[in-house]
C-alpha positions in Angstrom: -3.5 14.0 6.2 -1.6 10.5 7.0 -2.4 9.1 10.3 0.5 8.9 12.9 1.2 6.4 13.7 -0.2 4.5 11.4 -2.5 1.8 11.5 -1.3 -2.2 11.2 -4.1 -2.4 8.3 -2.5 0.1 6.7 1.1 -1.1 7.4 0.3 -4.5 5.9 -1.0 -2.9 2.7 2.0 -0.6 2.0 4.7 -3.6 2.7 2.7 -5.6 0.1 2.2 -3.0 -2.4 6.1 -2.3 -2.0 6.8 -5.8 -2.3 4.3 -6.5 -5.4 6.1 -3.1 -6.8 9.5 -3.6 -6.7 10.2 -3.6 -10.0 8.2 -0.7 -12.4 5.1 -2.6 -12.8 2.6 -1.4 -10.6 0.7 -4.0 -8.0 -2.8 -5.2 -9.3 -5.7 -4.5 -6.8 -6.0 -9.2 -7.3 -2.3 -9.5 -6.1 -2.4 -7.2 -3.3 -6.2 -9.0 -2.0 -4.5 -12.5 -2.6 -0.9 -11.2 -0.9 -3.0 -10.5 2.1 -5.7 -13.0 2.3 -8.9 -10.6 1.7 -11.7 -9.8 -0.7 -10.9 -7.3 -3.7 -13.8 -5.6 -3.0 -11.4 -4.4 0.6 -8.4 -4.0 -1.3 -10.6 -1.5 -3.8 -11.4 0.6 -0.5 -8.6 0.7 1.0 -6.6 1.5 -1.9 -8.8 4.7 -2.9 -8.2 5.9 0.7 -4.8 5.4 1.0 -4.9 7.2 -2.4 -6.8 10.0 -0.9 -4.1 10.7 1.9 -1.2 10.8 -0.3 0.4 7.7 0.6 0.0 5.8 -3.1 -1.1 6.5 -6.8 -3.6 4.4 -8.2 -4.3 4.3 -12.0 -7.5 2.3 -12.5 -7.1 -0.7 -14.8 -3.4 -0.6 -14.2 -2.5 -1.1 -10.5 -1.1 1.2 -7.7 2.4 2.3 -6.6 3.4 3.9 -3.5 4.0 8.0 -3.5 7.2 9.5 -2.1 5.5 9.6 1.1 4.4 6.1 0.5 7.5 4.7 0.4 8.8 6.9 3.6 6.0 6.1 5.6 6.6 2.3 4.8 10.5 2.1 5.1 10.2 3.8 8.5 7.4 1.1 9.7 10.2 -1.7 8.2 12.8 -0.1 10.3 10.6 -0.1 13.3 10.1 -3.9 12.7 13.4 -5.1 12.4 14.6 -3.3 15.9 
């Protein structure tokens, strides 16, 4: 179930996974921690809960990408920004 509204921590890491992402290459678990200043070892939790609520895909040893729902909850959180 994803949170509503959802939580700046987890804001932060979807607009950097979607920035890191942007192209078909999915974001490392290093570039996200070194996008937002913090230890792997917090990306690595965050990521397999964010996996765990549907919000992004994560293939070990290859990276992560945002799901569907990923990328809606993350363009709405964008809009909200720039209003």
């Amino acid at each position: 179930m994803i949170p509503s509204p959802l939580s700046r921590s987890i804001e932060d890491y979807l607009k950097a996974i979607y920035d890191l992402s942007r192209g078909e290459e999915p974001a490392s678990t290093s570039a996200i921690a070194e996008t937002l200043d913090i230890q792997p070892a917090s990306v690595t939790g965050m990521v397999k809960r964010l996996a765990e609520i549907g919000l992004l895909e994560h293939v070990p040893y290859r990276g992560v990408r945002l799901t569907k729902a990923g990328h809606r909850s993350e363009e709405h959180t964008s809009e909200l920004q720039s209003q």
